[in-house]
N, C-alpha and C positions, 0 to 999 in steps of 0.2 A: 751437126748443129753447133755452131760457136759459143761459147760459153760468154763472152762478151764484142760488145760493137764497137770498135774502136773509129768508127767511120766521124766521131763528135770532138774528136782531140783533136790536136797538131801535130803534125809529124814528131817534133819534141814532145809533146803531152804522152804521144803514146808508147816512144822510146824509156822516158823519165818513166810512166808505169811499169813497163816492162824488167826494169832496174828495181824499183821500190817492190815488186812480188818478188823476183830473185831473192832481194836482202829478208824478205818476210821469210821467205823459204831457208837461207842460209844463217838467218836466226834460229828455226828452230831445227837443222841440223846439228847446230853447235849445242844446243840443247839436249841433242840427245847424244852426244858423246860427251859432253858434260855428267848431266845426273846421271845415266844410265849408271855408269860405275856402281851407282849405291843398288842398284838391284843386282847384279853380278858379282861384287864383290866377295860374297857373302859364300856362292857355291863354286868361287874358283877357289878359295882361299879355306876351303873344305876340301876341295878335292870331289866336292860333285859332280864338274861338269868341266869338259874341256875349257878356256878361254875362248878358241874358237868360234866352239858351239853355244857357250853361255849368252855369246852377246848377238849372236845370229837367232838364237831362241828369245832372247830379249829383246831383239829387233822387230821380229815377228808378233810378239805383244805388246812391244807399245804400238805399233801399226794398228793392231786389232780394237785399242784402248780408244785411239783418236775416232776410229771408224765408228763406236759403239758408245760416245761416248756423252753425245748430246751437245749440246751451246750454252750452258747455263752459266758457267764461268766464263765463254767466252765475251756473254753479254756485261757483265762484270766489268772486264776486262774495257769493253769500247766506252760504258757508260763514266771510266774515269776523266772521259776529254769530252771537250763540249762540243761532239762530233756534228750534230745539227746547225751549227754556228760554221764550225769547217767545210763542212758542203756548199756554203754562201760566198763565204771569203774569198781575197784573190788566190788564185791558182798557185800562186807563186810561195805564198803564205803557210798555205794548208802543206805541202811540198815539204817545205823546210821544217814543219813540227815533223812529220815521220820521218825526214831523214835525219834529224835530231834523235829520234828516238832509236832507231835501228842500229846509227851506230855507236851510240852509246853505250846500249846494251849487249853490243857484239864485240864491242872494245872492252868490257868489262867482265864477261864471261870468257873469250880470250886472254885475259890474262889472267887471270885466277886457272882454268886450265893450265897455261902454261909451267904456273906458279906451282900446281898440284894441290890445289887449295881447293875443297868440295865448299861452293859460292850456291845461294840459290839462285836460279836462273828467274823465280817470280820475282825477287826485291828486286832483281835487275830490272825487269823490265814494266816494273809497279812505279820505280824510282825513277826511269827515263819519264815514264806518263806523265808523274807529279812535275816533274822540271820543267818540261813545256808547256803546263798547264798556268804552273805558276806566272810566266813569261809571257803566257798569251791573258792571264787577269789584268799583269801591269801593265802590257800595251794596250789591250780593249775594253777590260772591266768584263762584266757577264759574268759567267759561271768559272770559267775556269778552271781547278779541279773540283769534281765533286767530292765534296770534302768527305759526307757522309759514307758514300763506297769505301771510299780511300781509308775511312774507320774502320770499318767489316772486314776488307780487305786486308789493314795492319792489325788488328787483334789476333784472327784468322793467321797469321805468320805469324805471332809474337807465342802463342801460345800452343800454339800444335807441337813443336820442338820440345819444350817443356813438356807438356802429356806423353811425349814419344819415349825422354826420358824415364817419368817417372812410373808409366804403363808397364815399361820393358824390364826395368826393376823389378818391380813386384811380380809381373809375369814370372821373370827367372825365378827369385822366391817361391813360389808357388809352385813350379815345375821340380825343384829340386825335394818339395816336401811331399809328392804326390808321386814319380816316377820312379818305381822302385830300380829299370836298367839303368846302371848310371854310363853308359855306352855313351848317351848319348851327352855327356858332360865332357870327355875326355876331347882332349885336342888331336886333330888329323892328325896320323903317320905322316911321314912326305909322300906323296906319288902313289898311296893305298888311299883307294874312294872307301867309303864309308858304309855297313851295311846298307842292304836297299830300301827297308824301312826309313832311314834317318836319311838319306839320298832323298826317297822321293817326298819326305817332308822339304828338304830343301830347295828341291827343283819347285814344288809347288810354289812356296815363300816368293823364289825369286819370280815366278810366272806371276802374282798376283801383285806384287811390288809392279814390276813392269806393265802389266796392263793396266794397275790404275795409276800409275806415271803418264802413258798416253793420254787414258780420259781426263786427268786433269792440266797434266801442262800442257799437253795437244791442243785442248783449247783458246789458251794462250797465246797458241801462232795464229788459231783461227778469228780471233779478234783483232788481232793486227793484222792481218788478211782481207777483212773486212773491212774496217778502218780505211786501210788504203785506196779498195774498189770505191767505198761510197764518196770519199774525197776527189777522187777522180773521173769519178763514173756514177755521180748522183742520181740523174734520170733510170737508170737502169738498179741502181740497189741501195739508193735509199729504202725500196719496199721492197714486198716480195713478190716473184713475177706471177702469183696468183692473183694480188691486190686488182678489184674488181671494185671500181669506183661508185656504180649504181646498188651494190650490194651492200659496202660500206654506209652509207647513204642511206637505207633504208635500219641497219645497225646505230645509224646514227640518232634517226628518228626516233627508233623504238628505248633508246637508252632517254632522249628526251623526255619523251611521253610518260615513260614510267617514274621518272625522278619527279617529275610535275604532277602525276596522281599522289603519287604517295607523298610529298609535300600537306597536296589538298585534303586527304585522306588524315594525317596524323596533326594536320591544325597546327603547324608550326613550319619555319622557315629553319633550311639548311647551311650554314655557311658553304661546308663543301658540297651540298647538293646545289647548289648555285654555282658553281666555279662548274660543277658538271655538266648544269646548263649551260653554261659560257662556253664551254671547250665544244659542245654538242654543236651548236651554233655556230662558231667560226670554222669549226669543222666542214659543217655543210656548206658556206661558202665556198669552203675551196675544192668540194666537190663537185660542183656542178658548174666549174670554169670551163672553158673550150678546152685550154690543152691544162695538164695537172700538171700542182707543183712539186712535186712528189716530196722533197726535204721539207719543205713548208707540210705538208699532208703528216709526214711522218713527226713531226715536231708537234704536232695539234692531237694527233694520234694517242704520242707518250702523255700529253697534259691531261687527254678528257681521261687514260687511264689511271694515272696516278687519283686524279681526284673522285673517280671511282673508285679505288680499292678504300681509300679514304673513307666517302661517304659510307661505304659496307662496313664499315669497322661500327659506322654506331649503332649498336642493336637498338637500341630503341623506336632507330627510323625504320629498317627496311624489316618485315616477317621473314621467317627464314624461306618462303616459296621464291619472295622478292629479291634474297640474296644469291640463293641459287640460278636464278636467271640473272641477275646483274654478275655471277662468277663467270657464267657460262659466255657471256655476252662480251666481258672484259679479256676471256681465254680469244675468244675471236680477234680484240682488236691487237694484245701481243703479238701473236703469230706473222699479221702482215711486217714488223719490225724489229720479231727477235729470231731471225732466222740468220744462216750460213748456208749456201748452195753445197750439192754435195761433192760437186768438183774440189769446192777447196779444202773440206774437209779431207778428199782425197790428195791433196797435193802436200799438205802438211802431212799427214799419216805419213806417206810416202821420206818426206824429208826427214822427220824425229827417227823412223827405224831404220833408213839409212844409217843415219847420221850414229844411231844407238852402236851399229857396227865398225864404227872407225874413232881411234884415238880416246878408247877408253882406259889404255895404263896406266896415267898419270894417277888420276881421280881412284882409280881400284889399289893400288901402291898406299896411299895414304889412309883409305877406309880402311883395310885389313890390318895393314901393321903399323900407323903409328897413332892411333885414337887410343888403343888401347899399351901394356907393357907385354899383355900377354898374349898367342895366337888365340884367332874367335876359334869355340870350339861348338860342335853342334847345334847346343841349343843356344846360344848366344846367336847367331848366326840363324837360324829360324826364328826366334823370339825378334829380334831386332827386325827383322822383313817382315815378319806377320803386323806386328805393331803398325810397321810404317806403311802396309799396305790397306791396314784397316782404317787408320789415321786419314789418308789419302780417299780413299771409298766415302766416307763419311761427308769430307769437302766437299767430295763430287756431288752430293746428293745433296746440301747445302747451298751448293752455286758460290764454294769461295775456293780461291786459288790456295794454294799453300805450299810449301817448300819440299819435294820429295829429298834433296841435300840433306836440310837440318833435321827435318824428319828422324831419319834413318843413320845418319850420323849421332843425333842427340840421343836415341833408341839404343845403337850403340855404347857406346859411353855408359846406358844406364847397366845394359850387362855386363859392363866392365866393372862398374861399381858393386851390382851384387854377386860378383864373383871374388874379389878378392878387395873391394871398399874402393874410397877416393884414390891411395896410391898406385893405384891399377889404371889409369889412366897418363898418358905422355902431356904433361904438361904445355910442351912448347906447343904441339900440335894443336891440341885445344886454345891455345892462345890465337893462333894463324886462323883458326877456324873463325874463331867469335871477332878478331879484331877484322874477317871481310865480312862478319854478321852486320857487326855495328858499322864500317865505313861503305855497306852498298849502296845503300838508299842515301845519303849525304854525298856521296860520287856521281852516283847519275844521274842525280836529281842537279846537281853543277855542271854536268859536262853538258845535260842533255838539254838543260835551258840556255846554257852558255853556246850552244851551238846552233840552237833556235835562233837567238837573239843576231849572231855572229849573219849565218845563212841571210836573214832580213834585211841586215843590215847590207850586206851587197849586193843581192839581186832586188832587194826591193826598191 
């Protein structure tokens, strides 16, 4: 069975897609020899675990992370561009934003690599979003970024590094007043692994850093995977290939009916239960056309739900039998919209643990020995992956991207601090670190609309 129909392109249309999955895919292998470092770090530089095997064991769970890890950030991720609008546009148009985007953020995470600089690979690629987004308001007006995501989504990064910090602190605190073996304080021998106790807390650490590095930057690729299919391949994944138009239709009716009784029933008019009649309505329209518009359909889709979860909010309208069936009702019409086929989810998995096993020395060189003055010692080295694995879990469950980097890094640093204060910390490094903190997102956010604009400008 084909996972897609290329028979609707042009021989260029299908070549140029063929290039733009590559680059989605060779994004997030850079990705994962990028952050990976910060999960391995920690039990090579103990003497837990071979180098080898650390990142071939950390390969294996972020595969497992992407695989298990759901779409909820990935959705995130798409709804920062005014994708419904791209699906419309010329060919040519839509093109040039992702390959703005792609290489922007693959120019940018290569070089921070190179540099040995641990960069998040989210601001990269939140920062490319914003740049073309911006670029496509001042040529077209509309939406262009959703500003509102683009908040949740920079808080969401602005402040997980900080909790990473100050969690990883107090944690050490707390460990040193509670733990009477202080084994597990003391810094590795050279080339002597560590009892097997303090080993398989480490191996743990690193296995739960890395699998929730999959679940959530794995999604990541899988919105810009998506992204690309539905601008290229609209008819086919705008929806999802269950979307069943007479069934829809009858979903459509019954959200009708109900917002129109309970109107009459509560002797008052709804601002947004009217917007929900509206969206109900031009919805059915476009379902009972000869052939469907599918981007239109899915654009009409996101309106009547928004303005449903809306009308649910006001208790006073709906009883709660009424909410529970407008929840249930609203869960139906997400699914035709918020989905990723599991092929791609498998091609990305496949790309980040690759990619986890190649060219992770730079990035592990810098986490170990220059964040802090002194080697991580046990539990610094668990406390800092525990932290940034739970940090990371939480996002996921959240639906917000967040930085496994600064995480884990910042996590770091804080057990540098409650081990021996501020001067326990390498200044320069910390400066390297925060100055690609602060210059990533006003980088890509330049290159990647500057490249937008550039791209337009000569094929358009």
């Amino acid at each position: 069975m084909n996972v897609f129909d290329l028979s609707t392109l042009s021989s260029g249309g299908a070549i140029l897609l063929i290039l733009f999955i590559v680059a989605v895919l060779a994004f997030e292998f850079v990705n994962g020899f990028h952050d990976t470092a910060n999960a391995v770090a920690t039990v090579i530089y103990t003497n837990s675990l071979k180098p080898t095997v650390a990142v071939v064991w950390s390969g294996i769970f972020n595969f497992l992370g992407v695989i298990t890890g759901g779409v909820g950030v990935a959705m995130g991720i798409i709804k920062l561009l005014p994708v419904n609008d791209m699906m419309t546009m010329p060919f040519f148009e839509s093109a040039s934003i992702m390959a703005a985007v792609l290489l922007a953020a693959i120019f940018w995470n290569l070089g921070t690599w190179y540099l040995g600089i641990p960069c998040s690979s989210s601001h990269t690629m939140i920062g490319s979003l914003i740049g073309v987004g911006i670029v496509f308001f001042w040529r077209h007006g509309g939406d262009g970024v959703n500003w509102g995501k683009a908040q949740e989504i920079g808080l969401a990064l602005l402040f997980s590094p900080l909790f990473g910090c100050f969690a990883a602190m107090f944690l050490m605190w707390i460990l040193a007043a509670i733990i009477k073996n202080k084994a597990i304080f003391q810094e590795p021998e050279r080339g002597k692994t560590p009892p097997t106790w303090i080993r398989a807390i480490l191996i743990t650490t690193c296995t739960l850093v890395s699998f929730f590095h999959g679940s959530n930057d794995g999604q990541k690729g899988v919105g810009l995977f998506m992204i690309v299919l539905m601008i290229f391949l609209p008819a086919q994944f705008a929806l999802h290939k269950s979307f069943d138009a007479e069934a829809m239709l009858v979903t459509a009716t019954r959200v009708e009916q109900k917002v129109t009784a309970t109107m009459a029933r509560v002797g008052k008019r709804n601002e947004a239960a009217q917007e929900v009649q509206e969206a109900a309505a031009d919805l059915k329209v476009l379902l009972v056309q000869p052939t469907l518009d599918r981007p239109a359909i899915r654009k009409d889709l996101q309106k009547l739900n928004k303005y449903l979860k809306e009308t649910t909010g006001d208790k006073p309208f709906f009883t709660r039998e009424d909410k529970e069936e407008m929840k249930s009702l609203s869960e139906s019409l997400s699914k035709y919209y918020e989905f990723a086929p599991r092929w791609v989810v498998f091609l990305i998995s496949i790309a980040l643990g690759i990619g986890t096993m190649i060219g992770w020395k730079r990035i592990v060189v810098t986490i170990g020995e220059k964040i802090g003055k002194s080697h991580l010692t046990y539990a610094q080295g668990a406390t800092a992956e525990l932290i940034a694995a739970s940090t990371i879990a939480m996002s996921t469950v959240f639906k917000a991207p967040v930085s496994t980097t600064h995480v884990l890094s910042s996590a770091i640093a804080g057990t540098m601090i409650a081990k021996d204060g501020r001067k326990n910390l390498q200044r320069s490094t910390l400066i390297n670190i925060l100055t690609a903190w602060i210059l990533t997102l006003p980088v890509t956010i330049i290159v990647s609309g500057g490249l937008y604009y550039l791209f337009t400008a000569i094929f358009g």
